[in-house]
N, C-alpha and C positions, 0 to 999 in steps of 0.2 A: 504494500500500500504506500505510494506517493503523497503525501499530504502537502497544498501550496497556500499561498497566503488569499486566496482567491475564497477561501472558506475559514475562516478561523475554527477549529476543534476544542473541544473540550479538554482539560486537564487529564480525564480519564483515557479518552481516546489517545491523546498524546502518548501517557503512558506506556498503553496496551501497544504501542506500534513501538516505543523504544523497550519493551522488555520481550516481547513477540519477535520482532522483524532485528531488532538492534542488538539484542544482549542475547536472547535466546540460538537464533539463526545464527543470524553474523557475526558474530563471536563462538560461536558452535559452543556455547555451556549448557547447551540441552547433553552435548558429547562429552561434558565432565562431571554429567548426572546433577545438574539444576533443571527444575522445572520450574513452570510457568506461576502454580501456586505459592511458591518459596520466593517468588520476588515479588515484592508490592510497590507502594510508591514512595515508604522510608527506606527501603532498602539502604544502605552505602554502599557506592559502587567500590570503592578504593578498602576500606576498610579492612584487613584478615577476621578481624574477628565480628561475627553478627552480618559481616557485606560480605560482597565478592569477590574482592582483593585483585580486582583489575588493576596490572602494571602498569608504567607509562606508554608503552606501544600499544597496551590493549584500548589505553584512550585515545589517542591518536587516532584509531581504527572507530572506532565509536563516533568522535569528531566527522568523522567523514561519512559516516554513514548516515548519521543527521545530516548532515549537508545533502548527501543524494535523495534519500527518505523525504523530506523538506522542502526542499528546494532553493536553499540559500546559501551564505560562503559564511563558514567562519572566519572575518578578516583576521584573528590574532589567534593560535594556538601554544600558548604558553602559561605556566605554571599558575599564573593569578587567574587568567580564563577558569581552568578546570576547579581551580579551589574555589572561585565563585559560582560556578555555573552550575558545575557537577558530580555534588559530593552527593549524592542522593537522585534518585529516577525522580520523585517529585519535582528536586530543584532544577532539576535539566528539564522535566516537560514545562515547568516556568518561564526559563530562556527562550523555550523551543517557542512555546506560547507567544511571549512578549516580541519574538523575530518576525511571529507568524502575521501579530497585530497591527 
């Protein structure tokens, strides 16, 4: 599912397509035996403990998959980006939101 600014979505829809299409797929963590009901929209992505502990390449890949998924550019991918944007699937379908608005 493509989502563009042509529709604004909801926070939950947002979700469901970055933990569906984004973390589940695209990240293949369904292949490191996460499911779909073990991530919510507090999740932490980065976290070991309680998150997923996605590394720095696995957000950079994430990064870009919202961009395709979306339809927009993230102009800056660096460390203050991801600590603001995307410490949580909540706070990234926020950003994703706020790009979409």
């Amino acid at each position: 599912m493509t989502m563009t600014a042509t529709t604004t979505p909801d926070i939950s829809a947002i979700e469901s397509v970055i933990i569906e299409d984004i973390l589940l797929d695209g990240l293949d963590l369904t292949g490191l035996g996460y499911h779909k009901d073990q991530i919510g929209g507090a999740t932490p992505l980065f976290e070991e403990e309680g998150g997923l502990g996605l590394d720095s390449l696995a957000a950079l890949e994430v990064a870009i998959l919202v961009q395709q998924k979306f339809g927009f550019k993230v102009e800056t991918l660096n460390r203050e980006f991801f600590e603001a944007n995307c410490t949580t699937v909540n706070v990234l379908a926020q950003y994703i939101r706020g790009r979409l608005s």
